[in-house]
DODREN-594602 format. One record per residue (C-alpha): residue number from 1; z, x, y. Coordinates in steps of 0.001 Angstrom, whole numbers. Layout:
! DODREN-594602
(rec NUM (Z X Y)) ...
This chain:
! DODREN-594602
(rec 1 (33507 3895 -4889)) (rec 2 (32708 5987 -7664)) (rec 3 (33682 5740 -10768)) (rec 4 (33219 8345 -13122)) (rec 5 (32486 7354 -17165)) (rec 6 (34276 10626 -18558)) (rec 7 (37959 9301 -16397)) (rec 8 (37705 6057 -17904)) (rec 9 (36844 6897 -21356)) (rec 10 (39645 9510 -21556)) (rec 11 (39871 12934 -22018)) (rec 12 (39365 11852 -26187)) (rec 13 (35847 12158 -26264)) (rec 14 (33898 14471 -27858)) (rec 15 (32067 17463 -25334)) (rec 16 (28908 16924 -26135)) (rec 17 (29409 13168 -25666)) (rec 18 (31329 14123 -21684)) (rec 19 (27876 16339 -21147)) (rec 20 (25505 13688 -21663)) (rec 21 (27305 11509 -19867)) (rec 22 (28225 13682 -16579)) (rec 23 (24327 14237 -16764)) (rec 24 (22793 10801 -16619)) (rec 25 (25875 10163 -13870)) (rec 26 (23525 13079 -11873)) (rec 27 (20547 11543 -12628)) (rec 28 (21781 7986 -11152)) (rec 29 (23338 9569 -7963)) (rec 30 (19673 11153 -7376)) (rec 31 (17770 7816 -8481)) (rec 32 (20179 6105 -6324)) (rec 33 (19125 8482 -3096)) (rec 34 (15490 7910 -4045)) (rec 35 (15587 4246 -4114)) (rec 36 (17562 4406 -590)) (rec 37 (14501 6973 441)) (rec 38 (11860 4140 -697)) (rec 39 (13644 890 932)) (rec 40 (13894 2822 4495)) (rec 41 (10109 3608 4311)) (rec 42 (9425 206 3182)) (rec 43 (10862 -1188 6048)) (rec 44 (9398 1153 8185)) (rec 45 (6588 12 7031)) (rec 46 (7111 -3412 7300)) (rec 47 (8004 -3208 10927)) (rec 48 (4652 -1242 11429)) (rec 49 (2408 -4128 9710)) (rec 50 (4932 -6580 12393)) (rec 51 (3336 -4125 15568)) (rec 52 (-346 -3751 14018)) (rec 53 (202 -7988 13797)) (rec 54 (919 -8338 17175)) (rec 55 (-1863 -5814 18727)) (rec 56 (-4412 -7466 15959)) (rec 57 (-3777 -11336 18419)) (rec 58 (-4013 -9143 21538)) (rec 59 (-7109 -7686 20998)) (rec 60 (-9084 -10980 20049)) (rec 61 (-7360 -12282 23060)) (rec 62 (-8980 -9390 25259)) (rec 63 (-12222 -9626 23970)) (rec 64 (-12158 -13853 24367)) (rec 65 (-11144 -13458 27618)) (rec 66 (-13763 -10443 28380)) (rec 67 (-16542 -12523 26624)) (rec 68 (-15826 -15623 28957)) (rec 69 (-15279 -13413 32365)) (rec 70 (-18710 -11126 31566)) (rec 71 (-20474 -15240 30424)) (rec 72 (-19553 -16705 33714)) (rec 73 (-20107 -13419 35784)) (rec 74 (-23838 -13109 34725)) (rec 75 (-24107 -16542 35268)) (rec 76 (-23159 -16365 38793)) (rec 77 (-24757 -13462 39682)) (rec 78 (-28126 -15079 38818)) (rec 79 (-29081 -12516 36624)) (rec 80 (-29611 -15102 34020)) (rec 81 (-31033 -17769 36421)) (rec 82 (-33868 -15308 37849)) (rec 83 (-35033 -14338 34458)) (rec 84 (-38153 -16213 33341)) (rec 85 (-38111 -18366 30724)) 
């Protein structure tokens, strides 16, 4: 799936010209594996923020649903209703 500039040009070229050129071919094989690196973390990522979403709804669910339960329990426990007012 490579391709190689220095095959395709021909063996005419000058050797300075092949060096510079087998160089930056390096330098985009290892900018290539970085960018690979960064997308995987980024979606990592990404799914994390998905999880944190998800627990973020639960919790306000919990404590609405603890906040109405702990309402109605003092309520009928009198606790309220024996406190003067």
């Amino acid at each position: 799936m490579e391709v190689r500039l220095s095959k395709v040009m021909g063996d005419d070229m000058e050797r300075p010209d092949r060096d510079r050129i087998t160089k930056m071919e390096v330098e985009i094989v290892h900018l290539s594996n970085q960018v690979n690196r960064m997308a995987k973390q980024v979606a990592e990522m990404h799914d994390l923020l998905q999880q944190a979403r998800g627990a973020k709804y639960f919790i306000i669910a919990a404590a609405a649903v603890g906040g109405f339960l702990s309402s109605k329990l003092a309520v009928w426990s009198g606790i309220i209703g024996g406190l003067p007012r």
